[in-house]
N, CA, C and O atoms as a GROMACS GRO file, in nm:
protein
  600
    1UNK      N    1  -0.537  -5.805   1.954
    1UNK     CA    2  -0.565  -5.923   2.032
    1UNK      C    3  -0.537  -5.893   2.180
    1UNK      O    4  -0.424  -5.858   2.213
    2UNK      N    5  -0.629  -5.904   2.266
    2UNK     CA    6  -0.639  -5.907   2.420
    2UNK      C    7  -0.536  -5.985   2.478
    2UNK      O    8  -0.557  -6.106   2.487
    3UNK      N    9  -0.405  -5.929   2.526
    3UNK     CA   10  -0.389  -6.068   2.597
    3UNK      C   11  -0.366  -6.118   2.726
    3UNK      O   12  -0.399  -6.024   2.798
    4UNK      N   13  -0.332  -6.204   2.792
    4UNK     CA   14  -0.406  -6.236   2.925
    4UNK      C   15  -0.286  -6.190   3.018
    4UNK      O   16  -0.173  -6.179   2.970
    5UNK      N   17  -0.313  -6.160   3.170
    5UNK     CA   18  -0.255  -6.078   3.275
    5UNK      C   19  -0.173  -6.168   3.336
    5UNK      O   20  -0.203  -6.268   3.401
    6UNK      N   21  -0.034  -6.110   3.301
    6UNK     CA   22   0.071  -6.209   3.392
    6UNK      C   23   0.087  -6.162   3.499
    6UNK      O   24   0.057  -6.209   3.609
    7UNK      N   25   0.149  -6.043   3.468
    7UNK     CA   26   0.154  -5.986   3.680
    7UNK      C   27   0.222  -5.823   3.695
    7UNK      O   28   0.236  -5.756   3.592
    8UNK      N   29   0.242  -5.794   3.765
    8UNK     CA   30   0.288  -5.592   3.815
    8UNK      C   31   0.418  -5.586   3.872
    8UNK      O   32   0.484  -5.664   3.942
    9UNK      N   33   0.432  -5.501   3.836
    9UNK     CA   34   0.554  -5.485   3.959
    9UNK      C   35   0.580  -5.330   3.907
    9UNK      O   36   0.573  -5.286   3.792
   10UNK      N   37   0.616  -5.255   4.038
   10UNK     CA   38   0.613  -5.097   4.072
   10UNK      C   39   0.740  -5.079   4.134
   10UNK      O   40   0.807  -5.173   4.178
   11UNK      N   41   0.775  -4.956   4.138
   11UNK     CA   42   0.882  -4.892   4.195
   11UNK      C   43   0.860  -4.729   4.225
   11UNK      O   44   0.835  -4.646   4.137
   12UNK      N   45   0.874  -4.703   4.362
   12UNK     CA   46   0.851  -4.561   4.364
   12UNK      C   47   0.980  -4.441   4.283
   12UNK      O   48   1.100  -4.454   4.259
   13UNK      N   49   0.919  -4.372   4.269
   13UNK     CA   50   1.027  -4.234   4.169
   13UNK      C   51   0.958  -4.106   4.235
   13UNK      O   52   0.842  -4.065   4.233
   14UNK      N   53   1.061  -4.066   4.286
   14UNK     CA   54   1.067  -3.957   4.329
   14UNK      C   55   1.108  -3.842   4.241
   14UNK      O   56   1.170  -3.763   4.311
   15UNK      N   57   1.099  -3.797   4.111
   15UNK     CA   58   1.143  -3.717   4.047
   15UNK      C   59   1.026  -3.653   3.950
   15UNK      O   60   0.915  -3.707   3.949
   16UNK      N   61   1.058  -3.515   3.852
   16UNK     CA   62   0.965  -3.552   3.769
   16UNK      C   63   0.885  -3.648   3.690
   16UNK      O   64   0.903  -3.768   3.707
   17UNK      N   65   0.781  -3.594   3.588
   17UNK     CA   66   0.714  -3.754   3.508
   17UNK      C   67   0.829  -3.692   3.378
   17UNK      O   68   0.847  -3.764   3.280
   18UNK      N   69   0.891  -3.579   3.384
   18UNK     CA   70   0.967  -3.558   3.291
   18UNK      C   71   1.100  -3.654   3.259
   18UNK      O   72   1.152  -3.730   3.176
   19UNK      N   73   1.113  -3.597   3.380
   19UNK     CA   74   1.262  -3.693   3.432
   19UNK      C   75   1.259  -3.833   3.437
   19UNK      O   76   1.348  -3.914   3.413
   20UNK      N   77   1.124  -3.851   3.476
   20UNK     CA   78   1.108  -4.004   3.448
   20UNK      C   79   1.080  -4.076   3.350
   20UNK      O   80   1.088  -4.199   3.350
   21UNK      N   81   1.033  -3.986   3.230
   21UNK     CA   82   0.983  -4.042   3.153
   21UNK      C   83   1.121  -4.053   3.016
   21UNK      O   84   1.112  -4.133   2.922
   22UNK      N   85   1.231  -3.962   3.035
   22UNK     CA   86   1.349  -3.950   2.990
   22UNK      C   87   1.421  -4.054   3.012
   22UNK      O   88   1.483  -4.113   2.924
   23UNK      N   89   1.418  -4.092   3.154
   23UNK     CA   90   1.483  -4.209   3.228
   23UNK      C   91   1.473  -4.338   3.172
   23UNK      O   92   1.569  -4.412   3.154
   24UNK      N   93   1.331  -4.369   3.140
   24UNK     CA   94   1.287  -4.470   3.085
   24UNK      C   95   1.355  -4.490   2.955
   24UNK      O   96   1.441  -4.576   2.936
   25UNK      N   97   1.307  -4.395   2.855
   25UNK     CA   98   1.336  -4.396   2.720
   25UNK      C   99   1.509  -4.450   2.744
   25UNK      O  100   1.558  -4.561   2.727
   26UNK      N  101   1.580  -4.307   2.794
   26UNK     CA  102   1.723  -4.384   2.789
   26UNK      C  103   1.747  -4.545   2.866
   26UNK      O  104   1.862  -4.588   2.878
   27UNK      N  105   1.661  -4.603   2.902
   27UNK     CA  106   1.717  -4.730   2.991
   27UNK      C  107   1.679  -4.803   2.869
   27UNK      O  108   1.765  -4.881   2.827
   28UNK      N  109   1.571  -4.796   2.803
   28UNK     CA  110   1.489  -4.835   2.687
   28UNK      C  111   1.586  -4.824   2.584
   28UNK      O  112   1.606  -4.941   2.551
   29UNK      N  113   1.624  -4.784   2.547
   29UNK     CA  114   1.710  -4.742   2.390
   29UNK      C  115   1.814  -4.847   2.365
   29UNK      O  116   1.826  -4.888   2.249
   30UNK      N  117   1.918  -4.912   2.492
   30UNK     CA  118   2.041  -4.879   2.445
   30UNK      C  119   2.003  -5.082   2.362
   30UNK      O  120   2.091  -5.140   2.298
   31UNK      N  121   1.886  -5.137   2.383
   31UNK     CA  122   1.890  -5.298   2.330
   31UNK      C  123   1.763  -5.373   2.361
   31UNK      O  124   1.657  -5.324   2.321
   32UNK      N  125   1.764  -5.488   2.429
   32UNK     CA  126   1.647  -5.618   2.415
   32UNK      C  127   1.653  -5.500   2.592
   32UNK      O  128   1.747  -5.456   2.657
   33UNK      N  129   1.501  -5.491   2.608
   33UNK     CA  130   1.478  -5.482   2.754
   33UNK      C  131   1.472  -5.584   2.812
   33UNK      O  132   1.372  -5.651   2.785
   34UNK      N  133   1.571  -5.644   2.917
   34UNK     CA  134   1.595  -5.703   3.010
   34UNK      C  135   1.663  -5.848   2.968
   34UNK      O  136   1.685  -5.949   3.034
   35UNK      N  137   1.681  -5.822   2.860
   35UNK     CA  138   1.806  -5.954   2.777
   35UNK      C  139   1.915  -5.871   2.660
   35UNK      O  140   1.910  -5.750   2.635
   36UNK      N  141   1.976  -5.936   2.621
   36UNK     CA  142   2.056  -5.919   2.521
   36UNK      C  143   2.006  -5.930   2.363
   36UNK      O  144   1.885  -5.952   2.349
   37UNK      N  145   2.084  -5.916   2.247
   37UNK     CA  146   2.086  -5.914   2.130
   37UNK      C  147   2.056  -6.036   2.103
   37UNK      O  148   1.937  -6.058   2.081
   38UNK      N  149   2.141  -6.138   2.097
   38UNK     CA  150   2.192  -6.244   2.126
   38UNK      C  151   2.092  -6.339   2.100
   38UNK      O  152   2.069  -6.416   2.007
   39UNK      N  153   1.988  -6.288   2.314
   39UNK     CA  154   1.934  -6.355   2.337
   39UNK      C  155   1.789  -6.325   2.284
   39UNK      O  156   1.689  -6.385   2.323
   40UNK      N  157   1.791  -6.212   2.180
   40UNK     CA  158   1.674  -6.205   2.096
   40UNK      C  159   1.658  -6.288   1.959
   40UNK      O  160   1.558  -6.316   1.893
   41UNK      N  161   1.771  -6.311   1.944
   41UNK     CA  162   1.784  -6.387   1.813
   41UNK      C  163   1.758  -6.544   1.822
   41UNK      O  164   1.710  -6.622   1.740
   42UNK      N  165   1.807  -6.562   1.948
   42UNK     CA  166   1.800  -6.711   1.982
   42UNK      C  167   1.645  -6.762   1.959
   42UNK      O  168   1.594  -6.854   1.895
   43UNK      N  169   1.584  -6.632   2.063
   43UNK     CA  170   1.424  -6.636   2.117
   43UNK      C  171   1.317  -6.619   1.946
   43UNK      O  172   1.201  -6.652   1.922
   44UNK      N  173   1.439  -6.546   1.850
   44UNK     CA  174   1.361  -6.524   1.742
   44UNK      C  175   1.263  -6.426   1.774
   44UNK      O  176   1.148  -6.456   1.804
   45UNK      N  177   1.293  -6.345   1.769
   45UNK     CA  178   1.203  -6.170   1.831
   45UNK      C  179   1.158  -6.078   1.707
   45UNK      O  180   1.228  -6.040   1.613
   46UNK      N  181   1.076  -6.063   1.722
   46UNK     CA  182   1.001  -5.958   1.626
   46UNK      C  183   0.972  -5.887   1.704
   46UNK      O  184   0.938  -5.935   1.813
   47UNK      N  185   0.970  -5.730   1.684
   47UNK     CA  186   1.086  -5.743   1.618
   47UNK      C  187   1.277  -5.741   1.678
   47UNK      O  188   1.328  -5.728   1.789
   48UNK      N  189   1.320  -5.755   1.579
   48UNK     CA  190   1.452  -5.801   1.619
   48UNK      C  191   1.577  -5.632   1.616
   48UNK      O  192   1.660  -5.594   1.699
   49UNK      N  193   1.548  -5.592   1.526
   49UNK     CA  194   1.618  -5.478   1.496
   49UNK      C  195   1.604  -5.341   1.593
   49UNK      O  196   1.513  -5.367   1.672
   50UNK      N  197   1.650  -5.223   1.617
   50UNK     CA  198   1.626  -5.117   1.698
   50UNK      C  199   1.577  -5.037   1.606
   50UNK      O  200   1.590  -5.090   1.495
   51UNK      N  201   1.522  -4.922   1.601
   51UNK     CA  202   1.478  -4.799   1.527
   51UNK      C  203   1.603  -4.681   1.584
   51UNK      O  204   1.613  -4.610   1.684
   52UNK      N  205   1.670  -4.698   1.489
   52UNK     CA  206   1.830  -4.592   1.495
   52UNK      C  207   1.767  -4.482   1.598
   52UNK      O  208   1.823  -4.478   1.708
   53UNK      N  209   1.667  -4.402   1.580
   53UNK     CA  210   1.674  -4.301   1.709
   53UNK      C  211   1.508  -4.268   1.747
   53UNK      O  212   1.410  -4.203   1.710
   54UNK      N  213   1.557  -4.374   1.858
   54UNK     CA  214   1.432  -4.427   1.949
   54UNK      C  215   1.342  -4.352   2.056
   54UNK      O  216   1.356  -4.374   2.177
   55UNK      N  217   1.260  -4.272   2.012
   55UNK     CA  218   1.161  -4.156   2.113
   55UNK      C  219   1.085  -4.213   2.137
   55UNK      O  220   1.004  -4.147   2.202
   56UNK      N  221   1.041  -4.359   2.116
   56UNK     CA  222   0.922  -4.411   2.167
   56UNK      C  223   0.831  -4.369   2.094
   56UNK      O  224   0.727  -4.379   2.157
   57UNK      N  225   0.804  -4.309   1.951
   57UNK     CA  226   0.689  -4.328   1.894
   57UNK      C  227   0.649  -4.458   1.855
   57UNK      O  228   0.721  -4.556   1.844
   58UNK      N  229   0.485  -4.447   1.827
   58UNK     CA  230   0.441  -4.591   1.758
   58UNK      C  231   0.541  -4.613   1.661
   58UNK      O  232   0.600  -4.534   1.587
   59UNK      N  233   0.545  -4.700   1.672
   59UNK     CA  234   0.591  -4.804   1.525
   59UNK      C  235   0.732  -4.864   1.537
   59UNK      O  236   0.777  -4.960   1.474
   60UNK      N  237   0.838  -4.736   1.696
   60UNK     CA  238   0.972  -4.733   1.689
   60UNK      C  239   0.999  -4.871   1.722
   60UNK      O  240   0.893  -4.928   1.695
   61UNK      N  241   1.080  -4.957   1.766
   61UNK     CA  242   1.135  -5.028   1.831
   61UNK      C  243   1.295  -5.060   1.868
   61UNK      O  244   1.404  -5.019   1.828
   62UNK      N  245   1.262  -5.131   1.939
   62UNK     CA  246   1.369  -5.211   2.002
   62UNK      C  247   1.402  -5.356   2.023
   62UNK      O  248   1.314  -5.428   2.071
   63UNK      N  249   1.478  -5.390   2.003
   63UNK     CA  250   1.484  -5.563   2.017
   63UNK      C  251   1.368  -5.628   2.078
   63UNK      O  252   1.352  -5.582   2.191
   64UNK      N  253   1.314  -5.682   2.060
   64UNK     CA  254   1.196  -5.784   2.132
   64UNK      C  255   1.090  -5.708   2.147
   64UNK      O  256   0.996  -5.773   2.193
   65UNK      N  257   1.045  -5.516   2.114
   65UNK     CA  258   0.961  -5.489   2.144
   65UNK      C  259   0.895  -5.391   2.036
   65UNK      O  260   0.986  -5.341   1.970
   66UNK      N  261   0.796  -5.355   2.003
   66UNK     CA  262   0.767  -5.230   1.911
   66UNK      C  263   0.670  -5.120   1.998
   66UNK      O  264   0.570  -5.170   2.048
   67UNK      N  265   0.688  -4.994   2.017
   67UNK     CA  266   0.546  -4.938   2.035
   67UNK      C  267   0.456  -4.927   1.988
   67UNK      O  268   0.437  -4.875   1.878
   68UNK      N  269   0.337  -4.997   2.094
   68UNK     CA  270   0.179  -5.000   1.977
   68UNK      C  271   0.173  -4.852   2.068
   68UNK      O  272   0.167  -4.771   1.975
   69UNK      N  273   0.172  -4.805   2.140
   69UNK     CA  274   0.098  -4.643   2.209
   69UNK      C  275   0.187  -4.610   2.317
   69UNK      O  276   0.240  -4.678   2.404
   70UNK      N  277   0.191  -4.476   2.286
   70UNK     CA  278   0.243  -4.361   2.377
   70UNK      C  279   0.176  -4.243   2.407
   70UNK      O  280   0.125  -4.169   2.323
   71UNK      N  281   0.175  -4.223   2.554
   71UNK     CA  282   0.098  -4.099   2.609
   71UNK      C  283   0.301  -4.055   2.697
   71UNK      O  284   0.353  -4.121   2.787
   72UNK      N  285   0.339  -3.980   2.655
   72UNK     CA  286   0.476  -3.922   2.704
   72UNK      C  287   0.427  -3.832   2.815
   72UNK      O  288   0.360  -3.730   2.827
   73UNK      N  289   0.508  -3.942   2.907
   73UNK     CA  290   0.482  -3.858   3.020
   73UNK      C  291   0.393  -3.961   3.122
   73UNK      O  292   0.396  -3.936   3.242
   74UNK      N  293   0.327  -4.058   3.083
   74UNK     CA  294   0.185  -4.134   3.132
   74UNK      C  295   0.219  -4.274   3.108
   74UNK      O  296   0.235  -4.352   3.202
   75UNK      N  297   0.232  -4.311   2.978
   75UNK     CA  298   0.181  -4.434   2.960
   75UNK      C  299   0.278  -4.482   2.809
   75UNK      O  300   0.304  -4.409   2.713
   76UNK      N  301   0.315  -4.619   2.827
   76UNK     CA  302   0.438  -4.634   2.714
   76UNK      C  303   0.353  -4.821   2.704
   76UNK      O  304   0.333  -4.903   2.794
   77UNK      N  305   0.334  -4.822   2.614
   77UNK     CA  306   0.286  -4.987   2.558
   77UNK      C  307   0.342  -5.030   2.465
   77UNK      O  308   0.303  -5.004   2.352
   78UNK      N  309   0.493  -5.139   2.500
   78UNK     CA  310   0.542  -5.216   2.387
   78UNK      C  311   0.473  -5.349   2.373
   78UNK      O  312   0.407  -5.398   2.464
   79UNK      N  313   0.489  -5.401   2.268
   79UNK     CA  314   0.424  -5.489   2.198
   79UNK      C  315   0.550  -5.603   2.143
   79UNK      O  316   0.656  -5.548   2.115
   80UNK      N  317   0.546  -5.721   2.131
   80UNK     CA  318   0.691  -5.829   2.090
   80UNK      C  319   0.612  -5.982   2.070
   80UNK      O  320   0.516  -6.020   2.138
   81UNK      N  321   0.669  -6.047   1.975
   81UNK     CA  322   0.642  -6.164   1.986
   81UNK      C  323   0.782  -6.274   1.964
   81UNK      O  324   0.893  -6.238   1.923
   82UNK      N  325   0.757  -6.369   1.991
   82UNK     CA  326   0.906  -6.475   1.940
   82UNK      C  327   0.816  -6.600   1.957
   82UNK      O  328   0.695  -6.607   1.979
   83UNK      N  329   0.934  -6.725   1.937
   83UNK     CA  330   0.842  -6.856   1.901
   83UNK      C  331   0.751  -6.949   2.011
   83UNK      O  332   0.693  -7.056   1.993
   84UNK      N  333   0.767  -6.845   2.157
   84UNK     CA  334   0.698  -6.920   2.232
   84UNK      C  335   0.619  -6.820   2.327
   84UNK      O  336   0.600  -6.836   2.447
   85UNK      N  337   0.573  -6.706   2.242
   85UNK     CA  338   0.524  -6.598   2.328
   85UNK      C  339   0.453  -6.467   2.218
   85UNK      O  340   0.513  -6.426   2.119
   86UNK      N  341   0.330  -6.424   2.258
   86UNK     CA  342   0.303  -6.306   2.213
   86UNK      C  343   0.298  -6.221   2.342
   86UNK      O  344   0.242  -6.276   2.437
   87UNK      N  345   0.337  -6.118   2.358
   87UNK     CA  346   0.354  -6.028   2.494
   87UNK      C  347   0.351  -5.899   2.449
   87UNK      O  348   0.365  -5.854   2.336
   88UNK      N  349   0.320  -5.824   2.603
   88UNK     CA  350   0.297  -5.675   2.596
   88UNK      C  351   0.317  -5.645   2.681
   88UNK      O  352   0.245  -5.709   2.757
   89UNK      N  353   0.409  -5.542   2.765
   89UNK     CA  354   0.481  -5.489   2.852
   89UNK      C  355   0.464  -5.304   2.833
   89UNK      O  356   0.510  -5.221   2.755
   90UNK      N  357   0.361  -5.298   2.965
   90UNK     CA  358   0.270  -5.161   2.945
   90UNK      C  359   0.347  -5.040   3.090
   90UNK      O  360   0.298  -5.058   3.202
   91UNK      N  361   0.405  -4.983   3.083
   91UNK     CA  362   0.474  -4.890   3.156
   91UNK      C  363   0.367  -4.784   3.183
   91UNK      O  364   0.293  -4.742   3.094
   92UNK      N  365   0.360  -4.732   3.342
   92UNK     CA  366   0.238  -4.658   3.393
   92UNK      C  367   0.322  -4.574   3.466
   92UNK      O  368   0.399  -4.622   3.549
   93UNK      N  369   0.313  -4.454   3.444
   93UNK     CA  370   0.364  -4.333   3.539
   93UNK      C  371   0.259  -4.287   3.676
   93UNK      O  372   0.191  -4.192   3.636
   94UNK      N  373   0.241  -4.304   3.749
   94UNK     CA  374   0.112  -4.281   3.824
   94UNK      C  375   0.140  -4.194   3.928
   94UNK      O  376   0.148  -4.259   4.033
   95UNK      N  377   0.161  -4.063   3.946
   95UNK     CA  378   0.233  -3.947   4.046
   95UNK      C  379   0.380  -4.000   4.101
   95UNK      O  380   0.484  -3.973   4.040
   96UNK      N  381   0.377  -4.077   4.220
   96UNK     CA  382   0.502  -4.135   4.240
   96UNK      C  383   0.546  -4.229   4.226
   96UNK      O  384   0.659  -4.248   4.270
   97UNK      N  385   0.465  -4.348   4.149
   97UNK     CA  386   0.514  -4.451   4.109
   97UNK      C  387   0.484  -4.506   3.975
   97UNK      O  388   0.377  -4.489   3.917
   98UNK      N  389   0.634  -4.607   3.905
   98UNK     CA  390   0.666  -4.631   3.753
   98UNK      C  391   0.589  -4.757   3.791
   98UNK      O  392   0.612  -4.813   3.898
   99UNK      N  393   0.488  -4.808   3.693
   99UNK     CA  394   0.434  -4.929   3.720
   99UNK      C  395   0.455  -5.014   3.564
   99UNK      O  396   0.444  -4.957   3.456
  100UNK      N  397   0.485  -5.160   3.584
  100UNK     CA  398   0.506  -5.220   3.503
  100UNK      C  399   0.446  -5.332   3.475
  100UNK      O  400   0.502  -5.426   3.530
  101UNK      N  401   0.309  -5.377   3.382
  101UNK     CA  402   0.269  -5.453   3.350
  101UNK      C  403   0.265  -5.536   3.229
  101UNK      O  404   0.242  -5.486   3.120
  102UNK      N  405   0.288  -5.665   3.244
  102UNK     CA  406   0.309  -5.745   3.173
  102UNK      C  407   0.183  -5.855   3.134
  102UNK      O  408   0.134  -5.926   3.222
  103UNK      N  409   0.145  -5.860   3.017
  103UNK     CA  410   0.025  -5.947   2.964
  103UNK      C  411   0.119  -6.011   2.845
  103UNK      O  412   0.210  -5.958   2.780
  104UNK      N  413   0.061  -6.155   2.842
  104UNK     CA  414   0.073  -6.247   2.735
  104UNK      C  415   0.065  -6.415   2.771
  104UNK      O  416   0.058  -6.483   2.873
  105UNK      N  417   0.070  -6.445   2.577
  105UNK     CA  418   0.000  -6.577   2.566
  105UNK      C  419   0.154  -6.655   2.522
  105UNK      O  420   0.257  -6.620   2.465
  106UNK      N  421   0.096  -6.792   2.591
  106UNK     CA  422   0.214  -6.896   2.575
  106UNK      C  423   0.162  -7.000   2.499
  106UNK      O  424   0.129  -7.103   2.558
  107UNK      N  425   0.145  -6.990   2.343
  107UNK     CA  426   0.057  -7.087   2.271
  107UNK      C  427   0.129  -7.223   2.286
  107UNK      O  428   0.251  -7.240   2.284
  108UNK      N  429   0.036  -7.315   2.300
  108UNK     CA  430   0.110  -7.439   2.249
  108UNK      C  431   0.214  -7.514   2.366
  108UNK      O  432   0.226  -7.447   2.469
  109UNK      N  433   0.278  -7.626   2.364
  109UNK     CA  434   0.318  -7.707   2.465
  109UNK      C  435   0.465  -7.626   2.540
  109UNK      O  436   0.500  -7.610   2.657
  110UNK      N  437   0.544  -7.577   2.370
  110UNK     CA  438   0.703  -7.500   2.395
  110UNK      C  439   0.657  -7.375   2.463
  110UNK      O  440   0.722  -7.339   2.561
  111UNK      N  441   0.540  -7.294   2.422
  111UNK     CA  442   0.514  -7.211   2.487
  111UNK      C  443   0.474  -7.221   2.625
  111UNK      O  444   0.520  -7.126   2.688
  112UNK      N  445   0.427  -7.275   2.673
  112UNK     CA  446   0.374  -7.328   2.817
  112UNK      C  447   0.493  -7.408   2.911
  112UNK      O  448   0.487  -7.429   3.032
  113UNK      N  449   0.592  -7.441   2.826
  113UNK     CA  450   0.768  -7.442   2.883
  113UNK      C  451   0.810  -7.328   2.934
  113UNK      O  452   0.849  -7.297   3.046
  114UNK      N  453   0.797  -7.266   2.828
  114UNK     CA  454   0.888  -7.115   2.822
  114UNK      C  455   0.812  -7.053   2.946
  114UNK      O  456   0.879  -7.050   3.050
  115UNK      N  457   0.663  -6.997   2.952
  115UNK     CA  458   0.604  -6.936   3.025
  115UNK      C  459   0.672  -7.018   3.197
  115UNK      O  460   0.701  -6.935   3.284
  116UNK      N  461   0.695  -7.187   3.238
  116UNK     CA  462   0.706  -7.228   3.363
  116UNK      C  463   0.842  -7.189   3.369
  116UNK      O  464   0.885  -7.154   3.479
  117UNK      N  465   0.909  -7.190   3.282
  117UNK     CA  466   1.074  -7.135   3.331
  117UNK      C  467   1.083  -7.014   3.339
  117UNK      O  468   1.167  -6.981   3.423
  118UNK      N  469   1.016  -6.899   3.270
  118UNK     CA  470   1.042  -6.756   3.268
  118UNK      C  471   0.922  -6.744   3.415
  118UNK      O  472   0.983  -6.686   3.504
  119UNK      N  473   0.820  -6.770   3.448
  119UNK     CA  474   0.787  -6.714   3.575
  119UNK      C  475   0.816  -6.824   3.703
  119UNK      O  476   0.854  -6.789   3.815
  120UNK      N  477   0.796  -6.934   3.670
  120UNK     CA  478   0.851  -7.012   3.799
  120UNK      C  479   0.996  -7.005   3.892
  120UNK      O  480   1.002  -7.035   4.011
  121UNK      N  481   1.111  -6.957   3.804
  121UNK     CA  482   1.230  -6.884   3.820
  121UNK      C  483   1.238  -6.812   3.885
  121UNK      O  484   1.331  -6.811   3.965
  122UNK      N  485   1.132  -6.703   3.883
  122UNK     CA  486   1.158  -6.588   3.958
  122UNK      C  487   1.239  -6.485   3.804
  122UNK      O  488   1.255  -6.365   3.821
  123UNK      N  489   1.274  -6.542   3.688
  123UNK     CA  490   1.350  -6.450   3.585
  123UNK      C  491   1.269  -6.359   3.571
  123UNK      O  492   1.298  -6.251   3.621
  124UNK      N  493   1.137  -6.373   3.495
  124UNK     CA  494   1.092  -6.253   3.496
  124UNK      C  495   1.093  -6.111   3.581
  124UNK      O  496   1.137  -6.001   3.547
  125UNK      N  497   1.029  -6.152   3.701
  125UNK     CA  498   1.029  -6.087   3.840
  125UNK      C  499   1.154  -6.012   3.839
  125UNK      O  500   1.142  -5.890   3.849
  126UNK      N  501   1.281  -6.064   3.827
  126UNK     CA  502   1.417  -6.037   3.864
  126UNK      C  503   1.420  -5.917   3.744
  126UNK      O  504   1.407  -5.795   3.749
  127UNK      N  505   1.438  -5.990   3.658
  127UNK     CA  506   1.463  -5.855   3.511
  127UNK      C  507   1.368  -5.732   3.506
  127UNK      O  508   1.397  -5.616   3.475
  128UNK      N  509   1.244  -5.786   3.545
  128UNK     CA  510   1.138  -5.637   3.538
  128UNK      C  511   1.153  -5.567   3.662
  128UNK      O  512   1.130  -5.448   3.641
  129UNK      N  513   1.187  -5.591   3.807
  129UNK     CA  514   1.253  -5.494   3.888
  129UNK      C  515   1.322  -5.451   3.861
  129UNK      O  516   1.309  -5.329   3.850
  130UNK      N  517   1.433  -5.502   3.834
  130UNK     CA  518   1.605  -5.453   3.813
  130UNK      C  519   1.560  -5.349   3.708
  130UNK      O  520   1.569  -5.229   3.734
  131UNK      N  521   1.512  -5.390   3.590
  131UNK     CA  522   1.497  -5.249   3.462
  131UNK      C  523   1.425  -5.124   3.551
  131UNK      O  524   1.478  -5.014   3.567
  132UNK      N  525   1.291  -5.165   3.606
  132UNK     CA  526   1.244  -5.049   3.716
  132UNK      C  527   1.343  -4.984   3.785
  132UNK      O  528   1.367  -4.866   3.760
  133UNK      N  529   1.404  -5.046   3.870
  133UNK     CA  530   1.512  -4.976   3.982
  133UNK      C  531   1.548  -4.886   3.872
  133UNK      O  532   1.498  -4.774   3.867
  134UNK      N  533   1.669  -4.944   3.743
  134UNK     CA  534   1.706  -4.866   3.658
  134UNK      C  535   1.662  -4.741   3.603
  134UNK      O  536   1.724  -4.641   3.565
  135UNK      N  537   1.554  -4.768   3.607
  135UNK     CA  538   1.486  -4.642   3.533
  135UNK      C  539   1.458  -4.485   3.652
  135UNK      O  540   1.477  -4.364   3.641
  136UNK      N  541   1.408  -4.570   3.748
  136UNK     CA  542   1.427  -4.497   3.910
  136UNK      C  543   1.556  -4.426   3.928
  136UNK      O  544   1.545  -4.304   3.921
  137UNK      N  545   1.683  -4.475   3.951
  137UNK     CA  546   1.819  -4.444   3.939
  137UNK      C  547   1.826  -4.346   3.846
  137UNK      O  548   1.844  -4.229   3.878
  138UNK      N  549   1.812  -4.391   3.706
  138UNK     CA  550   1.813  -4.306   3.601
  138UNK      C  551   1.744  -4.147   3.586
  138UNK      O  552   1.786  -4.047   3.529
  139UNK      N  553   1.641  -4.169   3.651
  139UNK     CA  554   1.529  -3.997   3.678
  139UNK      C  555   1.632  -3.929   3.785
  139UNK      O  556   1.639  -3.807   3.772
  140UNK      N  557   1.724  -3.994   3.902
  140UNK     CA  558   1.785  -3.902   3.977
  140UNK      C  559   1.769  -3.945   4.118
  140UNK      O  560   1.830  -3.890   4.210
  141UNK      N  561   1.684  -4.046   4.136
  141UNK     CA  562   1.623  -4.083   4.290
  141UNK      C  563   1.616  -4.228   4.251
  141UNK      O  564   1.537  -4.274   4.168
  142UNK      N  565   1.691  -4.285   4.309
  142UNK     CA  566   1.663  -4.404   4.259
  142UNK      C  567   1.628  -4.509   4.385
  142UNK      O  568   1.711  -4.504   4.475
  143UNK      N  569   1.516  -4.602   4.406
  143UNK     CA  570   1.504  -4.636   4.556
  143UNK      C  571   1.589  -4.763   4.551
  143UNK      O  572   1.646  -4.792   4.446
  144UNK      N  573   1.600  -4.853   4.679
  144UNK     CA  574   1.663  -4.898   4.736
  144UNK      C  575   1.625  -5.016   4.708
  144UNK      O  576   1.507  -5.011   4.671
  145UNK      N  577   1.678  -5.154   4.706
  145UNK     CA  578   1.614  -5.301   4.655
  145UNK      C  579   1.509  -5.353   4.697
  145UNK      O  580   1.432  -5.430   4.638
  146UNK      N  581   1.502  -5.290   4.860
  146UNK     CA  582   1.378  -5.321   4.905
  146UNK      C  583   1.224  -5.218   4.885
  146UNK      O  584   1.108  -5.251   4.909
  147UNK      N  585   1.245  -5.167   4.865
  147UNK     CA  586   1.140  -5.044   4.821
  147UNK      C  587   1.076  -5.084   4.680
  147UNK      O  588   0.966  -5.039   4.647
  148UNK      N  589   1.124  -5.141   4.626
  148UNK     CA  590   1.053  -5.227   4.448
  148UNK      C  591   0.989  -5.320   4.496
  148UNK      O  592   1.054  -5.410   4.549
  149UNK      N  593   0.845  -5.328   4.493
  149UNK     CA  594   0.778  -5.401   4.523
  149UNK      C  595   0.644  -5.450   4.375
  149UNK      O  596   0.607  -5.418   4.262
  150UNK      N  597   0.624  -5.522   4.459
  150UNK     CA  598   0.546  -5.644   4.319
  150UNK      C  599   0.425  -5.558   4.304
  150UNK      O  600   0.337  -5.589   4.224
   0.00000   0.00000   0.00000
């Protein structure tokens, strides 16, 4: 299922796509990207569980996310749903910059809640930089708060 374009956000990396792409995985591994356990259970996340040792193949996951495709090194596409959201959060290596796109549907009235508090907030925005920076930091070069741009 196609689903519809929420928005980008990039961060330059100055390091290998090796290093970066290591970076990721470990920022990736250790739970829910950009929430808690907790707050996956609350949200009701599929899936909910981690895959004990997480390389990012199809099928692995992590709290709130599964991999539908991996190009290592290029391109990382998790996949998640819970009770007010189907989403997909597509990671782009592109020479010097980690790009992070986010698509999904907010079925229904709770869903169309969820969607005005998670982007009207600014939460989204906030959590998908901050994991970027992270992952930036993490390769060895990590840029500066203002340098993460949308």
């Amino acid at each position: 299922m196609e689903l519809p374009f929420v928005d980008e956000h990039s961060v330059p990396v100055h390091a290998s796509t090796d290093a970066v792409w290591a970076a990721l995985l470990r920022t990736l591994r250790p739970g829910v990207v950009g929430g808690s356990p907790v707050l996956a259970r609350v949200l009701g996340c599929d899936p909910m569980e981690r895959t004990p040792t997480f390389e990012a193949r199809p099928g692995e996951a992590v709290p709130g996310f599964r991999v539908a495709e991996a190009e290592p090194g290029r391109r990382l596409v998790l996949r998640g749903r819970h009770r007010f959201a189907d989403y997909a959060l597509t990671f782009v290596l592109d020479g010097e910059r980690l790009r992070a796109l986010t698509h999904a549907a907010f079925p229904g009235l709770s869903g169309g809640l969820y969607r005005a508090a998670l982007l009207w907030t600014g939460a989204h925005r906030m959590v998908t930089r901050a994991m970027l920076r992270r992952v930036s930091r993490a390769a060895g070069v990590g840029p500066s708060p203002a340098t993460a741009r949308r």
